[in-house]
PDBQT receptor file of N, H, CA, C and O in Angstrom, charges set to zero:
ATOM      1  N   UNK A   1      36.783  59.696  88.641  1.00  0.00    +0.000 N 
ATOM      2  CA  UNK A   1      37.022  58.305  88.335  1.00  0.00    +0.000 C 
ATOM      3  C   UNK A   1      38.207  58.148  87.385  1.00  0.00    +0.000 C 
ATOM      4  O   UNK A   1      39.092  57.437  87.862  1.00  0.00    +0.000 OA
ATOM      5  N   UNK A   2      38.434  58.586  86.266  1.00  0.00    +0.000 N 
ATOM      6  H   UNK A   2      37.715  59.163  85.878  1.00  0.00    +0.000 HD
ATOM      7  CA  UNK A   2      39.367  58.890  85.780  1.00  0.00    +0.000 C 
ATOM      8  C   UNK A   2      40.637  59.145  86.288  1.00  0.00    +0.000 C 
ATOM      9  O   UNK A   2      41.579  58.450  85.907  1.00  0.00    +0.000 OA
ATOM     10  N   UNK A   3      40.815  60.142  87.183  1.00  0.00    +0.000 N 
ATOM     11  H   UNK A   3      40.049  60.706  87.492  1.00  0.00    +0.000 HD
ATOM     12  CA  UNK A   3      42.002  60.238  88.101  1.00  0.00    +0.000 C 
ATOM     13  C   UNK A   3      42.282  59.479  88.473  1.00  0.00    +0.000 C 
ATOM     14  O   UNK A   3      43.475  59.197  88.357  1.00  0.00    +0.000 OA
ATOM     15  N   UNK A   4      41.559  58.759  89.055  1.00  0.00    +0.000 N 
ATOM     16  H   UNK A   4      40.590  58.989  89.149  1.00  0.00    +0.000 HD
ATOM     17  CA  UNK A   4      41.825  57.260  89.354  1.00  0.00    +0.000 C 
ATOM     18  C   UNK A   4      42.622  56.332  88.966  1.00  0.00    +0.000 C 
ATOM     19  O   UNK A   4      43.675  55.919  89.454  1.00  0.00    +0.000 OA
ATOM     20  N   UNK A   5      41.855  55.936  87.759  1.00  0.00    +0.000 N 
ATOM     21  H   UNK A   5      41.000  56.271  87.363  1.00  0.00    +0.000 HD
ATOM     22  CA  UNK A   5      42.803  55.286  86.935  1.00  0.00    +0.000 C 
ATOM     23  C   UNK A   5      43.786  55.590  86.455  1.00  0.00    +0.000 C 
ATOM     24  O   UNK A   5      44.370  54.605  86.002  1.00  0.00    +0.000 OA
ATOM     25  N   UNK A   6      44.722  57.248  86.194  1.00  0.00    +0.000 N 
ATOM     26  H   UNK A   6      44.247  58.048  86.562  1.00  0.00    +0.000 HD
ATOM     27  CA  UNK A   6      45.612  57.484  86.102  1.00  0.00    +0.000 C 
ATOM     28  C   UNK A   6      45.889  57.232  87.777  1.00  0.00    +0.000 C 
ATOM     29  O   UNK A   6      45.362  56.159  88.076  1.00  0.00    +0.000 OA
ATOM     30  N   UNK A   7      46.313  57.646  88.551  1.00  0.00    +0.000 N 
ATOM     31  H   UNK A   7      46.741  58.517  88.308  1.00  0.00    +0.000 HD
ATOM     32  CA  UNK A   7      46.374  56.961  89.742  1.00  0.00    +0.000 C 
ATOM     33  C   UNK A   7      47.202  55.243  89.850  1.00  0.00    +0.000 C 
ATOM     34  O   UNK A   7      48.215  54.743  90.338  1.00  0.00    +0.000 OA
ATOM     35  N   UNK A   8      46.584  55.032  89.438  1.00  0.00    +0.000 N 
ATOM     36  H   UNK A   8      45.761  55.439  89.041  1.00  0.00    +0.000 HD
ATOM     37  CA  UNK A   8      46.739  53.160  89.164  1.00  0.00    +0.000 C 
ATOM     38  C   UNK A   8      47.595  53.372  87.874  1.00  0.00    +0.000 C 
ATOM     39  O   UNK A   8      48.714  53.079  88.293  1.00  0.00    +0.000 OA
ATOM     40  N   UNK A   9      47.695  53.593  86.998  1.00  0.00    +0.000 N 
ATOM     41  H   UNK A   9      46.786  53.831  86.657  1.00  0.00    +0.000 HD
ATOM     42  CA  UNK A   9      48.710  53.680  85.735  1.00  0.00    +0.000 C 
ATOM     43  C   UNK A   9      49.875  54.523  86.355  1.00  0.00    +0.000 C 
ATOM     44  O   UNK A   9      50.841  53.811  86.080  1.00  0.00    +0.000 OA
ATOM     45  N   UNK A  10      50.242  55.332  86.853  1.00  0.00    +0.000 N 
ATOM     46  H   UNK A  10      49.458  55.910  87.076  1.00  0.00    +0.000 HD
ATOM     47  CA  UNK A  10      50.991  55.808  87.451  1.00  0.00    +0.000 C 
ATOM     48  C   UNK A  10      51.695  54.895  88.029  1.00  0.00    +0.000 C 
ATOM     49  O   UNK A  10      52.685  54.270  87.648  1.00  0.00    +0.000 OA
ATOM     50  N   UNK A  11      50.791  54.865  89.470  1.00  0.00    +0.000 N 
ATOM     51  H   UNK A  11      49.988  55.373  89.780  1.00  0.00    +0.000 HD
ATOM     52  CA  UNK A  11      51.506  53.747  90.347  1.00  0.00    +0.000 C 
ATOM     53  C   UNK A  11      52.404  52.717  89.509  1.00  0.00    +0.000 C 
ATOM     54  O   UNK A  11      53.482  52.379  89.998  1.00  0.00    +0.000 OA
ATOM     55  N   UNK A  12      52.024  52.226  88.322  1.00  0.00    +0.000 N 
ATOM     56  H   UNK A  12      51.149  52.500  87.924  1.00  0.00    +0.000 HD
ATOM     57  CA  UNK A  12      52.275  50.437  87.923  1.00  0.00    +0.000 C 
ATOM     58  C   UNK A  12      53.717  50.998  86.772  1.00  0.00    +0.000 C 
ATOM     59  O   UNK A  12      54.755  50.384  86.530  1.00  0.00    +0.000 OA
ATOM     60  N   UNK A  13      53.482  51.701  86.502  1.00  0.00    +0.000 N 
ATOM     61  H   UNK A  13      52.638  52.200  86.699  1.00  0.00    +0.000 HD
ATOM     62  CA  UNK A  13      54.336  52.529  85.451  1.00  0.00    +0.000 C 
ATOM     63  C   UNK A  13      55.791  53.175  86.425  1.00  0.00    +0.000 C 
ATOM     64  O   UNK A  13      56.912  53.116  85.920  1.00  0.00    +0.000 OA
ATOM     65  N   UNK A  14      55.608  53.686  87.631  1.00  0.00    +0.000 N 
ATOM     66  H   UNK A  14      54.697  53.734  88.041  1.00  0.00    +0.000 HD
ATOM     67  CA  UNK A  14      56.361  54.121  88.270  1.00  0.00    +0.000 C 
ATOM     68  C   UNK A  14      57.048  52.620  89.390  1.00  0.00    +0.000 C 
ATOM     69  O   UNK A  14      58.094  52.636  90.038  1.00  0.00    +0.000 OA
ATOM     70  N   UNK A  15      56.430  51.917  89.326  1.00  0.00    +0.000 N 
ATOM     71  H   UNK A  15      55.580  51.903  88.799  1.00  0.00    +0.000 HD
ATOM     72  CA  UNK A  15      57.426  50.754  89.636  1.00  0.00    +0.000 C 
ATOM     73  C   UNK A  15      57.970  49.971  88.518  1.00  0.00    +0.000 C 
ATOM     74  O   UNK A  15      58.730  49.062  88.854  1.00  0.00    +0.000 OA
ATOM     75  N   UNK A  16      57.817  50.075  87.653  1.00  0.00    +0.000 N 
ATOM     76  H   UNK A  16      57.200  50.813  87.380  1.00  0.00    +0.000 HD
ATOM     77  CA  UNK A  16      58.308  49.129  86.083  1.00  0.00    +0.000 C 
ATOM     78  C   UNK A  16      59.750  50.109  86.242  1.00  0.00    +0.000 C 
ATOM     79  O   UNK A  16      60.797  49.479  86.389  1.00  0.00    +0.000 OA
ATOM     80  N   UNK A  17      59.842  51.941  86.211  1.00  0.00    +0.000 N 
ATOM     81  H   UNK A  17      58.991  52.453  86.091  1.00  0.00    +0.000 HD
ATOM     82  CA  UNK A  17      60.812  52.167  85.992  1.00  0.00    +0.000 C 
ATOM     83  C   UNK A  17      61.630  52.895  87.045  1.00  0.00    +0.000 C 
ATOM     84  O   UNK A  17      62.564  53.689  86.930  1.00  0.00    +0.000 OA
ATOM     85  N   UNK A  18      60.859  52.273  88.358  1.00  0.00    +0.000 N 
ATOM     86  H   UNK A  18      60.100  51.628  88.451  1.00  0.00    +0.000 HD
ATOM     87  CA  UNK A  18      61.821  52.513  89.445  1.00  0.00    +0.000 C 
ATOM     88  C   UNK A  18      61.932  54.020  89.908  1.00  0.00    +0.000 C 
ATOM     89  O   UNK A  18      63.005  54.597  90.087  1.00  0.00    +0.000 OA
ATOM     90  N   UNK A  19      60.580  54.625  90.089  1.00  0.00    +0.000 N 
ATOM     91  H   UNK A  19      59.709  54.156  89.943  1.00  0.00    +0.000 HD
ATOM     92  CA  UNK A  19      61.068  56.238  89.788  1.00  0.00    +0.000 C 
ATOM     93  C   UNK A  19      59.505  56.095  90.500  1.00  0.00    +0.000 C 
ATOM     94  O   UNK A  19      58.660  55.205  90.399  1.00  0.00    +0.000 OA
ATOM     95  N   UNK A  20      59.526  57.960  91.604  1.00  0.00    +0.000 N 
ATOM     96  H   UNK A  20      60.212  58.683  91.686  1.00  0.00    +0.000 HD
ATOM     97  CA  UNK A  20      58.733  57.939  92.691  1.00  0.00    +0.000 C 
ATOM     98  C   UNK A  20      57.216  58.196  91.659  1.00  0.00    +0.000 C 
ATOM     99  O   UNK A  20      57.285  58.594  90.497  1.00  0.00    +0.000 OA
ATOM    100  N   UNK A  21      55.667  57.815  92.502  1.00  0.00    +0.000 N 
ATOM    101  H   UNK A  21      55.611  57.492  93.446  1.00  0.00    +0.000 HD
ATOM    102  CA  UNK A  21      54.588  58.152  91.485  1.00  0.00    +0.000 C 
ATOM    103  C   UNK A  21      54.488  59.614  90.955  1.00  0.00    +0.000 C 
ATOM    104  O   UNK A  21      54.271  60.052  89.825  1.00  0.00    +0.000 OA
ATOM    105  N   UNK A  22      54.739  60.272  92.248  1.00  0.00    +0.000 N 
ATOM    106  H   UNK A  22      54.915  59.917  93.166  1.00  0.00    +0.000 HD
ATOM    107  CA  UNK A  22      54.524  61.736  91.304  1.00  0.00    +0.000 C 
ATOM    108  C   UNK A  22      55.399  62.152  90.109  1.00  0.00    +0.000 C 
ATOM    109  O   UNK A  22      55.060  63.185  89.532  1.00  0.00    +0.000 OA
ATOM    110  N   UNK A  23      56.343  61.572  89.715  1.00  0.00    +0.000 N 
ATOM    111  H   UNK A  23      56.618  60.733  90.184  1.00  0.00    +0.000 HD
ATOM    112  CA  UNK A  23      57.059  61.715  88.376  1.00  0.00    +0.000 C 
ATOM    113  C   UNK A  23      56.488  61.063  87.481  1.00  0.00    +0.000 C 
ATOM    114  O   UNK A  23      56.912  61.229  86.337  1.00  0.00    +0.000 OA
ATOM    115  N   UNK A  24      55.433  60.183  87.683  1.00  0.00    +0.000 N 
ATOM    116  H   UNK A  24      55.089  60.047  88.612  1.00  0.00    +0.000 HD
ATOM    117  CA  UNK A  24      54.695  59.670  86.547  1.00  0.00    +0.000 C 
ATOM    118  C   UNK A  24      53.393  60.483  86.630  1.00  0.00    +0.000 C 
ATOM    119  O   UNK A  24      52.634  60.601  85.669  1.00  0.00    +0.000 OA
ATOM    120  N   UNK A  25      53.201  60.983  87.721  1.00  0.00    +0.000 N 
ATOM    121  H   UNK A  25      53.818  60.887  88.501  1.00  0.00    +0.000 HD
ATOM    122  CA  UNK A  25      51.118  60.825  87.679  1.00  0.00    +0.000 C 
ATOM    123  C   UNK A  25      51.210  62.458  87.752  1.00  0.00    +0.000 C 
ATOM    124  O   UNK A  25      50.250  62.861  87.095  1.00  0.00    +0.000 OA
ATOM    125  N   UNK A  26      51.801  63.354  88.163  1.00  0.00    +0.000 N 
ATOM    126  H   UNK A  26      52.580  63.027  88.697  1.00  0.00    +0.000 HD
ATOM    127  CA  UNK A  26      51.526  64.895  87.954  1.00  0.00    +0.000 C 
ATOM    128  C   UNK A  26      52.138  65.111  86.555  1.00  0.00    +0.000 C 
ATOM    129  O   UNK A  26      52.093  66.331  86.394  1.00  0.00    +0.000 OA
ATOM    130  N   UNK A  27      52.747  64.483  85.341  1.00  0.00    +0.000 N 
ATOM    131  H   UNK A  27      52.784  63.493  85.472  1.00  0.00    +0.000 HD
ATOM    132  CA  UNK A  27      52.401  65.176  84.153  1.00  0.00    +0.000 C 
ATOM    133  C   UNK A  27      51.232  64.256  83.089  1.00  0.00    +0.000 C 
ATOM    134  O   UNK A  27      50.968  64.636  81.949  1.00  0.00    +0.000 OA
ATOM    135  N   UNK A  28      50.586  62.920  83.770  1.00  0.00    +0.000 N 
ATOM    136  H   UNK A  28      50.800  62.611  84.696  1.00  0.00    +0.000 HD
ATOM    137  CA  UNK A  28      49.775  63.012  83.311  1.00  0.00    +0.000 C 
ATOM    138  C   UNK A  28      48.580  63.659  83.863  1.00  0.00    +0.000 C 
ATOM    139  O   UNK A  28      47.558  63.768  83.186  1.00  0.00    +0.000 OA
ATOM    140  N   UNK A  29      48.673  64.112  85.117  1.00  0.00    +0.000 N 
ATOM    141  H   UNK A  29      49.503  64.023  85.667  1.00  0.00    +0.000 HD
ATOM    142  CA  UNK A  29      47.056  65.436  85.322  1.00  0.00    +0.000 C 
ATOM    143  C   UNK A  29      47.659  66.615  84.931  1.00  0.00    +0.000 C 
ATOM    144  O   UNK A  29      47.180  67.618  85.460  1.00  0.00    +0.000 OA
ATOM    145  N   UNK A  30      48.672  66.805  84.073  1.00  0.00    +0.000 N 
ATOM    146  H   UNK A  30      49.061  65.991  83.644  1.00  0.00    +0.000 HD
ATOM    147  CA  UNK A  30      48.801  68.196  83.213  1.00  0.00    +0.000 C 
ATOM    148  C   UNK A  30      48.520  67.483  82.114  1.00  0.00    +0.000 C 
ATOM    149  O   UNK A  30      47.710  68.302  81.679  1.00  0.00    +0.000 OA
ATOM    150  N   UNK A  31      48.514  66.480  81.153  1.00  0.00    +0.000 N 
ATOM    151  H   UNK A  31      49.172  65.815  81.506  1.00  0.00    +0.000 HD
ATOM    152  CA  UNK A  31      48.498  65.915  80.136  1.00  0.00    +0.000 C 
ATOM    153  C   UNK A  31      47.105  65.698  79.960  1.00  0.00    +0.000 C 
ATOM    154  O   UNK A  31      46.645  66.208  78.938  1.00  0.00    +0.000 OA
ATOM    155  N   UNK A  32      46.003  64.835  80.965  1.00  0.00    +0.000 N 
ATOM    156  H   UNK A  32      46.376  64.420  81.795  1.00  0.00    +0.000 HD
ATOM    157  CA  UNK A  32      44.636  65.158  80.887  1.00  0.00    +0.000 C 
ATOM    158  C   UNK A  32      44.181  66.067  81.585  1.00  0.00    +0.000 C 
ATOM    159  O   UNK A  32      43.132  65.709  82.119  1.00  0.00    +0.000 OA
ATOM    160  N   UNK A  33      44.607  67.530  81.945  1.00  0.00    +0.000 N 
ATOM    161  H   UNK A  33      45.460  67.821  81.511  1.00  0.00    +0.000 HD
ATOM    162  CA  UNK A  33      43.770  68.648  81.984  1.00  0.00    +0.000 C 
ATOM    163  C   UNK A  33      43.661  68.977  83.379  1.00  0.00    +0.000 C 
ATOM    164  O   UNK A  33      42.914  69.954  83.443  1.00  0.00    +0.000 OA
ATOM    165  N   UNK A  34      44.143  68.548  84.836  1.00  0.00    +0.000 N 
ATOM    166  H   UNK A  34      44.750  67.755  84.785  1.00  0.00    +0.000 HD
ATOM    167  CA  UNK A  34      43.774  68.167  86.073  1.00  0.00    +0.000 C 
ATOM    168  C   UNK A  34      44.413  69.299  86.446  1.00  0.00    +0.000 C 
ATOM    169  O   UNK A  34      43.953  69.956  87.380  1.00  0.00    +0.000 OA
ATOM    170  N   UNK A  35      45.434  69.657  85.856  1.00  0.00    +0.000 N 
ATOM    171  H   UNK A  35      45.808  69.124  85.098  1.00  0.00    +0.000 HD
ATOM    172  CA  UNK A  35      46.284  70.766  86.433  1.00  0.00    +0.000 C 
ATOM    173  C   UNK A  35      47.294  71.234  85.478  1.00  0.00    +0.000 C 
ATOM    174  O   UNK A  35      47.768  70.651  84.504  1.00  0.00    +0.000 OA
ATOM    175  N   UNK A  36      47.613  72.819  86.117  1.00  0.00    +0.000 N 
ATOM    176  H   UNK A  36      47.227  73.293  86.908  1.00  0.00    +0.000 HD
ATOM    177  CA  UNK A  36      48.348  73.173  84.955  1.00  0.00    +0.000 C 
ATOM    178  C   UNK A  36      49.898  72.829  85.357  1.00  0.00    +0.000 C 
ATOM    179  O   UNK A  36      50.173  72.034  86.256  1.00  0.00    +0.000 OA
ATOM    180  N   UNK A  37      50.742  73.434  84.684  1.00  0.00    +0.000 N 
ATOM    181  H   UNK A  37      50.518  74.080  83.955  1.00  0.00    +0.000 HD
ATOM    182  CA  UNK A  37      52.176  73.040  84.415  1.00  0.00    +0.000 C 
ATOM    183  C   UNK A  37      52.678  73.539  85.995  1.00  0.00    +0.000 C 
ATOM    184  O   UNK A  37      53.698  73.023  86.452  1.00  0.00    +0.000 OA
ATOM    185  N   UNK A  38      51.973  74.492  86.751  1.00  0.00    +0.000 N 
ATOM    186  H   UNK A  38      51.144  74.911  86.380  1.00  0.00    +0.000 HD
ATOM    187  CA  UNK A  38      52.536  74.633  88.205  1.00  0.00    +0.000 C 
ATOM    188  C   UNK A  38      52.106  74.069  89.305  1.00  0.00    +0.000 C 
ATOM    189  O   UNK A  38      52.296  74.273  90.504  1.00  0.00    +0.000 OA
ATOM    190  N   UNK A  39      51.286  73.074  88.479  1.00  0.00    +0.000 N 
ATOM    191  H   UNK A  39      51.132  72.908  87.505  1.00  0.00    +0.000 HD
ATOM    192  CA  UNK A  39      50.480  72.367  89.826  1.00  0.00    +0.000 C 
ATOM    193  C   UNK A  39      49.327  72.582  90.796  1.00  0.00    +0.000 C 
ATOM    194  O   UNK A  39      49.106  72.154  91.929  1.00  0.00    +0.000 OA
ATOM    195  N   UNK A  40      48.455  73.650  89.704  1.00  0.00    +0.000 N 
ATOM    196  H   UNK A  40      48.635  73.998  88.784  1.00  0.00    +0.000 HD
ATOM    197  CA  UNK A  40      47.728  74.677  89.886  1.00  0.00    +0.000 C 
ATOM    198  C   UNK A  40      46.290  73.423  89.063  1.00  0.00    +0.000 C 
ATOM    199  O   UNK A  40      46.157  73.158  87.868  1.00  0.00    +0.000 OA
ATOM    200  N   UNK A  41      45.391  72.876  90.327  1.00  0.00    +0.000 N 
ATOM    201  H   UNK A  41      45.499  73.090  91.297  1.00  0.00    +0.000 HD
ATOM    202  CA  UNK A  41      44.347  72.298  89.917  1.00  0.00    +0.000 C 
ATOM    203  C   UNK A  41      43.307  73.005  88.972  1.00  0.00    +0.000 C 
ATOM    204  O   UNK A  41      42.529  73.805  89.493  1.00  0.00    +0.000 OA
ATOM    205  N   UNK A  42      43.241  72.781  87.692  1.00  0.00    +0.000 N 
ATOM    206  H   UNK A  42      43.873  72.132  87.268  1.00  0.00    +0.000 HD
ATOM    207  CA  UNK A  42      42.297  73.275  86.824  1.00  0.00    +0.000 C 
ATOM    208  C   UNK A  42      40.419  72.511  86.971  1.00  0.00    +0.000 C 
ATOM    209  O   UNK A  42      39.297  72.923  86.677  1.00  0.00    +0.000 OA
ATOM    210  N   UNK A  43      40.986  71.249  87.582  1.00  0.00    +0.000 N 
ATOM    211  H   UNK A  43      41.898  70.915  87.821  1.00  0.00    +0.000 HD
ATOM    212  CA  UNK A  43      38.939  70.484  87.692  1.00  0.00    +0.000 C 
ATOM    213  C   UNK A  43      39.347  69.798  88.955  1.00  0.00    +0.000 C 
ATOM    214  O   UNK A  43      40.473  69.499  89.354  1.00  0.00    +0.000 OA
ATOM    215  N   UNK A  44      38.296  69.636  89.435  1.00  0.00    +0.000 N 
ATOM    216  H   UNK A  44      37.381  69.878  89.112  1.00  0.00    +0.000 HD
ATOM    217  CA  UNK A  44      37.998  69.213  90.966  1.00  0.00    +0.000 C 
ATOM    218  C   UNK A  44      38.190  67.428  90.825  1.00  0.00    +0.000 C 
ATOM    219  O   UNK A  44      37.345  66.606  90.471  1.00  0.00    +0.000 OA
ATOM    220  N   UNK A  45      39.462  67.236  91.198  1.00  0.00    +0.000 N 
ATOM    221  H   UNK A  45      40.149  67.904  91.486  1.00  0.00    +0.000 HD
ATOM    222  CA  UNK A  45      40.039  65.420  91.103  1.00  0.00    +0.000 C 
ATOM    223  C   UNK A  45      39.711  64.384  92.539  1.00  0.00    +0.000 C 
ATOM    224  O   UNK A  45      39.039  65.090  93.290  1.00  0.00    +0.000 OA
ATOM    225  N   UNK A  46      39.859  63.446  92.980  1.00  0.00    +0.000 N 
ATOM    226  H   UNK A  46      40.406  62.873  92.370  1.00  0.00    +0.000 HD
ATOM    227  CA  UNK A  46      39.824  62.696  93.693  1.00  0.00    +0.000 C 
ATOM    228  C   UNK A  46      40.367  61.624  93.629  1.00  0.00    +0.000 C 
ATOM    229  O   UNK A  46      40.199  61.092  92.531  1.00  0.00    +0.000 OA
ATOM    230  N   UNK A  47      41.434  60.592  94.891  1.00  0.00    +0.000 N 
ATOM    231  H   UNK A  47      41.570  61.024  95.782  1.00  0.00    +0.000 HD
ATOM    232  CA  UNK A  47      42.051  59.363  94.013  1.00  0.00    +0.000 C 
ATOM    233  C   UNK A  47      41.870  59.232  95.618  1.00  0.00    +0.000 C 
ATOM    234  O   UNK A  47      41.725  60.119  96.459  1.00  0.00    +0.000 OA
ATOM    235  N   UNK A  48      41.950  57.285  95.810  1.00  0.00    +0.000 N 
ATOM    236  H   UNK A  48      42.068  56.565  95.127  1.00  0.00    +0.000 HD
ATOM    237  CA  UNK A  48      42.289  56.734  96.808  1.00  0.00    +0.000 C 
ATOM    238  C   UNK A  48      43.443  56.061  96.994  1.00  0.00    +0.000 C 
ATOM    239  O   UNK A  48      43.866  55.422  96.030  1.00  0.00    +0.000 OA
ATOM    240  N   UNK A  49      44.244  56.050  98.318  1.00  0.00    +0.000 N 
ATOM    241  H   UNK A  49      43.900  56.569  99.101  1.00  0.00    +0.000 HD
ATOM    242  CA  UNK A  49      45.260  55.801  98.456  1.00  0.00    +0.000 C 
ATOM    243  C   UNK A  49      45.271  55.181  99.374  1.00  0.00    +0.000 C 
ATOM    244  O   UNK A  49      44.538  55.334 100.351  1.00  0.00    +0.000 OA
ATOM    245  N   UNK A  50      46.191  54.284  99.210  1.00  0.00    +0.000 N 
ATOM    246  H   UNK A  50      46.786  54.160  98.417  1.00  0.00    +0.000 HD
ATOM    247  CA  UNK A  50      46.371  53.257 100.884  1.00  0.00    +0.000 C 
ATOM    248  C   UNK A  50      46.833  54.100 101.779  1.00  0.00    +0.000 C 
ATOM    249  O   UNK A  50      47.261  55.063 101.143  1.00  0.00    +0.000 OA
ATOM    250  N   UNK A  51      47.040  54.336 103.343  1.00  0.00    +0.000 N 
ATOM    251  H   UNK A  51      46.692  53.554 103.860  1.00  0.00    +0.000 HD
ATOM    252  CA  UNK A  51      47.125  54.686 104.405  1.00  0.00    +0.000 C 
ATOM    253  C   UNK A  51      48.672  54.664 104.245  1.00  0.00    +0.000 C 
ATOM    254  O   UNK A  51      49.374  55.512 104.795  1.00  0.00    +0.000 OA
ATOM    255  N   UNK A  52      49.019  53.981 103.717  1.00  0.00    +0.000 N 
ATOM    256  H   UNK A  52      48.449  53.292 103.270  1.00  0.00    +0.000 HD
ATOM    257  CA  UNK A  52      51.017  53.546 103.896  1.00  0.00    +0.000 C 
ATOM    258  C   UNK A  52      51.615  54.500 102.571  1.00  0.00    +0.000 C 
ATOM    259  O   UNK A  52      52.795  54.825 102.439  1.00  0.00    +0.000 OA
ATOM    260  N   UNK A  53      50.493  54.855 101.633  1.00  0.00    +0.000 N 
ATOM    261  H   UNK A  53      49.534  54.591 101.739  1.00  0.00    +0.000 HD
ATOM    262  CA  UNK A  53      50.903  54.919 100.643  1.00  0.00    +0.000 C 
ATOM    263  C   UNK A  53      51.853  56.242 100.465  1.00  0.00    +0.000 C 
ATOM    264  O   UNK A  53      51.287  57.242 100.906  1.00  0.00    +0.000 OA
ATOM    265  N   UNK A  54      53.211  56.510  99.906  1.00  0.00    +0.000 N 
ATOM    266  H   UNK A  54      53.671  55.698  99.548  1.00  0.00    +0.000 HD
ATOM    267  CA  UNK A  54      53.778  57.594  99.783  1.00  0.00    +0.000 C 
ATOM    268  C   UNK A  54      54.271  57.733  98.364  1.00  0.00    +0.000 C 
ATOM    269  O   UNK A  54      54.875  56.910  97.677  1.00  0.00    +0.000 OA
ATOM    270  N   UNK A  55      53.724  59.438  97.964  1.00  0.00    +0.000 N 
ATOM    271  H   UNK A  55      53.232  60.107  98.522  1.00  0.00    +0.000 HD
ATOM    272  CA  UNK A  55      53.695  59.541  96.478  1.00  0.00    +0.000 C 
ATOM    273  C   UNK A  55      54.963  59.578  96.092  1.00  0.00    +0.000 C 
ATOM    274  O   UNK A  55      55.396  59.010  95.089  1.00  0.00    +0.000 OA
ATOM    275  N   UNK A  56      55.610  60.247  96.869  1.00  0.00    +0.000 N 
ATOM    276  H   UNK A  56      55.259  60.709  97.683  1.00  0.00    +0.000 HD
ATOM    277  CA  UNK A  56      57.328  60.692  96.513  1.00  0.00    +0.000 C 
ATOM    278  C   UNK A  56      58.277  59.441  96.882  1.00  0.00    +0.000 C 
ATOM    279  O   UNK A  56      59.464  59.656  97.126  1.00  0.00    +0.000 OA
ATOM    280  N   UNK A  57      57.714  58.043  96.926  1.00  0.00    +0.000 N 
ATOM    281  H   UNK A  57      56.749  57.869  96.729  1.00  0.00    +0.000 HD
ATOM    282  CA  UNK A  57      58.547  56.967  97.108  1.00  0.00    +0.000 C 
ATOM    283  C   UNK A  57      58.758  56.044  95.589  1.00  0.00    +0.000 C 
ATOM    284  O   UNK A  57      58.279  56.400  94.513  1.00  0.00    +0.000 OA
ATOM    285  N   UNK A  58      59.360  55.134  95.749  1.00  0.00    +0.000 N 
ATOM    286  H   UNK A  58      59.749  54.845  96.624  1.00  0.00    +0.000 HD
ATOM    287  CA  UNK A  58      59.453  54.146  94.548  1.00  0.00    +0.000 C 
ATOM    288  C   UNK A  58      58.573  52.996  95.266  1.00  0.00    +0.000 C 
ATOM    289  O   UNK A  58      58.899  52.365  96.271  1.00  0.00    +0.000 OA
ATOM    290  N   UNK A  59      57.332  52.865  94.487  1.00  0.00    +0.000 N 
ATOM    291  H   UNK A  59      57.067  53.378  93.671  1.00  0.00    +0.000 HD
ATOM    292  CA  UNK A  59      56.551  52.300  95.113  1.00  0.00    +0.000 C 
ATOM    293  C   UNK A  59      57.118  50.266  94.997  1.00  0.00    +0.000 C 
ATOM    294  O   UNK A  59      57.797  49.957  94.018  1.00  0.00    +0.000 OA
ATOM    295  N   UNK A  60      56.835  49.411  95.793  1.00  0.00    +0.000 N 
ATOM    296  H   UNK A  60      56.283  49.663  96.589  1.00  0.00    +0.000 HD
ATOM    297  CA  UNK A  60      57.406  48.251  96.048  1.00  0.00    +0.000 C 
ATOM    298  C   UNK A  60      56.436  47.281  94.925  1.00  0.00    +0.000 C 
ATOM    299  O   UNK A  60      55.482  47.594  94.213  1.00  0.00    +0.000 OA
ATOM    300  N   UNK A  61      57.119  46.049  95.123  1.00  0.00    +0.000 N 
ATOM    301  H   UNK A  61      57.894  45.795  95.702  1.00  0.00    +0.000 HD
ATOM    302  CA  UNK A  61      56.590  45.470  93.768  1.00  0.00    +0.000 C 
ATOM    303  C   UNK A  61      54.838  44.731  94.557  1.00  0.00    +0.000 C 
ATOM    304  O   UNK A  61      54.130  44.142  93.740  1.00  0.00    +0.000 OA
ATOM    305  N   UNK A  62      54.383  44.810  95.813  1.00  0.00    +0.000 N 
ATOM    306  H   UNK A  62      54.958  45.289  96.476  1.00  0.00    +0.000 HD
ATOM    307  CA  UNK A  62      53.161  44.048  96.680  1.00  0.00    +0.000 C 
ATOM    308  C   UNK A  62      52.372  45.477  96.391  1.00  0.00    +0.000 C 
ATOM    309  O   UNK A  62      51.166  45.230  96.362  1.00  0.00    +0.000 OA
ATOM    310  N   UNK A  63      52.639  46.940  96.157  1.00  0.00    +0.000 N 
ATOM    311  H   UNK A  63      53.618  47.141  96.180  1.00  0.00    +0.000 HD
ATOM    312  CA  UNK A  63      52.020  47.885  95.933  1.00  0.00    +0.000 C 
ATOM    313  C   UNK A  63      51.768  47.852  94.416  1.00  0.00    +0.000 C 
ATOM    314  O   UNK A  63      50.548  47.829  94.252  1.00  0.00    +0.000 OA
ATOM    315  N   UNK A  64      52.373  47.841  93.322  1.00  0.00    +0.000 N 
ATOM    316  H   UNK A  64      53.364  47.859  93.455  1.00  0.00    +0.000 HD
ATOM    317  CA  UNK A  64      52.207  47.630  91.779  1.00  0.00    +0.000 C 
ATOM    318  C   UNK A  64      50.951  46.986  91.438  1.00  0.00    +0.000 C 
ATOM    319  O   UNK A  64      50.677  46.753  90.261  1.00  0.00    +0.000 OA
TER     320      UNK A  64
């Protein structure tokens, strides 16, 4: 659940500064513990995503 909500802070954070989600949301699951610095899952996470949704994009302002 948590992931989650980083998930959603990510997302909203990564359209404010125009920059794809995974540059926001993989150093905060190294920052709360999800994974280490290689991307190497340390606890068992889960997040939902829209069907359209792409992490490595700049997400649009109807996705935010």
């Amino acid at each position: 659940m948590k992931a989650q909500k980083l998930f959603e802070q990510a997302k909203s954070m990564a359209y404010k500064k125009q920059v794809t989600i995974n540059e926001i949301y993989e150093p905060l699951l190294v920052k709360h513990g999800y994974q280490d610095a290689k991307g190497i899952a340390l606890k068992t996470f889960d997040i939902v995503i829209g069907f359209n949704d792409d992490l490595d994009a700049i997400p649009k302002e109807e996705d935010s």
